[in-house]
C-alpha positions as CSV (number, residue, x, y, z in Angstrom):
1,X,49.3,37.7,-135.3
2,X,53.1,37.8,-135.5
3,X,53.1,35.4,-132.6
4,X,51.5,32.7,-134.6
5,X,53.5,33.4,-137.5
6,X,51.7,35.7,-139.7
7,X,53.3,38.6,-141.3
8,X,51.0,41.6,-140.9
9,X,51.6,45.4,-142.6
10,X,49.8,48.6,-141.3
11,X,48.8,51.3,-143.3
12,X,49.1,54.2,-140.9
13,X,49.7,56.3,-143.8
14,X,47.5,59.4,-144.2
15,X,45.3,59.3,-147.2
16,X,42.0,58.0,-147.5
17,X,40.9,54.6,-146.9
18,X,39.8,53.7,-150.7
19,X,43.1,54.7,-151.8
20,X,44.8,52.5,-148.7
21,X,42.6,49.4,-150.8
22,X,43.3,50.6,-153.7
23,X,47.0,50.3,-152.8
24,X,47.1,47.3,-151.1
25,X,45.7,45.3,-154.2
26,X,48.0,46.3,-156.3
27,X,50.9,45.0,-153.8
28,X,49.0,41.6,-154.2
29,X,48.1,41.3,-150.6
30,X,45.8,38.7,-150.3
31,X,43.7,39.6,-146.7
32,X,43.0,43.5,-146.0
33,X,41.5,43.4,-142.9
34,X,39.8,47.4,-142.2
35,X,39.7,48.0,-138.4
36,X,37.8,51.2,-137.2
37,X,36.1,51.9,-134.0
38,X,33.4,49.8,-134.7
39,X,35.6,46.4,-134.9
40,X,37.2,47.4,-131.6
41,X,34.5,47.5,-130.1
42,X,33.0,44.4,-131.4
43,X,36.2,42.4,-131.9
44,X,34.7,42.0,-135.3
45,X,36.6,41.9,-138.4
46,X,35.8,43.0,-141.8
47,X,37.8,41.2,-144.5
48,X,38.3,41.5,-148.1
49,X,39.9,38.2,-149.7
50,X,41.9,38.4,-152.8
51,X,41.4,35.2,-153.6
52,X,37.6,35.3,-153.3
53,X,37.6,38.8,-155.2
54,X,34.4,40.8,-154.9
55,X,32.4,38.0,-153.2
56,X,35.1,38.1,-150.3
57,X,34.3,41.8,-149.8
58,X,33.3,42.7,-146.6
59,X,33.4,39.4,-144.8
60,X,32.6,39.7,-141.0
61,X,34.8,36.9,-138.8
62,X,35.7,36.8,-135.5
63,X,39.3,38.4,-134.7
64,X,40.2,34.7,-133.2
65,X,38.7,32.7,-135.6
66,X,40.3,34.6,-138.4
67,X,43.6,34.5,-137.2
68,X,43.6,30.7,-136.3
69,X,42.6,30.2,-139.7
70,X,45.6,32.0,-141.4
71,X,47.9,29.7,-139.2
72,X,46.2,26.6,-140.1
73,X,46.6,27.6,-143.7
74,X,50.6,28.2,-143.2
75,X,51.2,25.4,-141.0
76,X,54.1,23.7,-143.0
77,X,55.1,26.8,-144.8
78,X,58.4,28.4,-143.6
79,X,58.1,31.4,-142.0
80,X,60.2,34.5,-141.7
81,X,59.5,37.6,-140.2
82,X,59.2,40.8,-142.6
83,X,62.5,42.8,-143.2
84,X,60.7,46.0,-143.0
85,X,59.1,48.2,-140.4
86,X,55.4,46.9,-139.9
87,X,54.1,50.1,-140.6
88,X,53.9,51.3,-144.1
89,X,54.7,55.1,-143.1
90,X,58.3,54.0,-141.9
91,X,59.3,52.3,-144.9
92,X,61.1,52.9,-147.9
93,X,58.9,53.8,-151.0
94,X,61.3,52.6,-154.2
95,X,60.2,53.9,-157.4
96,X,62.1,54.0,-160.3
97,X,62.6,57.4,-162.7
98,X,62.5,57.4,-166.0
């Protein structure tokens, strides 16, 4: 994906895979793509759009097709490669006390 210009995160982290969802809508990521045995195997994704909400839940694409339609959608758009590590157990977790 990076190769075509498409910043990607990894949640390595170990908690359970609700809570990974959970998380990453509240970072406003707009694909979370779940990859298990199953899509390995099949080269299968499932994806869950932000922008579609509940109705993009679970959408099955083809690992290819999927990525080729992310870089058509950001053809034009500048892109830079993410500052942080890719996955989300290396990086910096800021919080702020009160």
């Amino acid at each position: 994906m990076q190769e075509k210009g498409i910043r990607a995160e990894i949640d390595d982290r170990e908690i359970m895979l609700k809570k990974k969802v959970v998380s990453a809508g509240k970072m406003w990521v707009p694909y979370i793509l779940v990859v298990g045995d199953r899509e390995v195997a099949s080269r299968k994704l499932v994806v869950r759009s932000r922008e579609d909400g509940d109705e993009g839940k679970g959408k099955v694409e083809g690992e290819e097709e999927f990525i080729e339609r992310l870089a058509r959608m950001l053809e034009g758009y500048p892109q830079q490669r993410l500052p942080l590590p890719c996955l989300l157990s290396q990086q910096v977790i800021f919080s702020r006390l009160l």
